[in-house]
C-alpha positions in Angstrom: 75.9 89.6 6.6 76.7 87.0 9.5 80.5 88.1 9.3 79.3 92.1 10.1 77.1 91.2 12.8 79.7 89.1 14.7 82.3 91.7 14.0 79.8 94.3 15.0 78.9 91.5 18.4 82.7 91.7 18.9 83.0 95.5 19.2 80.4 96.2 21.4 81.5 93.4 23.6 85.1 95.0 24.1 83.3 98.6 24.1 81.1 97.2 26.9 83.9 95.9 29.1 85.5 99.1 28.9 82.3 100.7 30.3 81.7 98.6 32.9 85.4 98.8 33.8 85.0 102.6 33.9 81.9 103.2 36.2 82.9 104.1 40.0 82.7 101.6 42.9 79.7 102.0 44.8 81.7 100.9 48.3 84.7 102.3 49.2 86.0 98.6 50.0 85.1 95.1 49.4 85.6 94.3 53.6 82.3 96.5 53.7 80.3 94.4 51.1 80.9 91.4 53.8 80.8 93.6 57.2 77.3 94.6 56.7 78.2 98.7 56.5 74.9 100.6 55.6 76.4 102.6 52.7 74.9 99.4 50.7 71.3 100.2 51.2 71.3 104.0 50.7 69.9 105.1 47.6 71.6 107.8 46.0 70.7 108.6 42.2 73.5 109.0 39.2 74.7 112.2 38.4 76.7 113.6 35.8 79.2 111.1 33.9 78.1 108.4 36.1 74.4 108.4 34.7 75.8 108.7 31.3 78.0 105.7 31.4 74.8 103.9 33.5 72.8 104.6 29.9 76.0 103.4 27.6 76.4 100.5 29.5 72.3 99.8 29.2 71.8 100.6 25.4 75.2 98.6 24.4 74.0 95.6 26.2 70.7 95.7 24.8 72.0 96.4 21.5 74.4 93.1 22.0 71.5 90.8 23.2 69.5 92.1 20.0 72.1 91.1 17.8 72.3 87.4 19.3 68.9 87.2 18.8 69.2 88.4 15.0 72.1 85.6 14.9 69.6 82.8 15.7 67.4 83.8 13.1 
């Protein structure tokens, strides 16, 4: 049983770096991150693909931290 959930732990760890990696950038450069450009602080809610990777990305990680927990059981 412990072998399955840390192969299981393993998977969704790779799966979740591929998510992540996937998602858009939210500035169009890092300069603007330190320059103080106001695109930061505009709110603007996910559409499309972007929302559905948002929700991957959210129920993977949740899923991942649940396992750990089950592994300290």
């Amino acid at each position: 049983m412990y072998n399955i959930v840390v192969n299981l732990m393993l998977i969704l760890s790779v799966f979740s770096i591929i998510v992540i990696a996937m998602q858009p950038t939210k500035t169009k450069s890092s300069s603007n991150a330190f320059m103080g450009s106001s695109e930061l602080f505009t709110t603007q809610k996910a559409r499309g693909f972007e929302a559905f990777l948002i929700k991957v990305t959210i129920g993977c990680l949740i899923l991942f931290f649940a396992l750990a927990l089950f592994l300290q059981l």
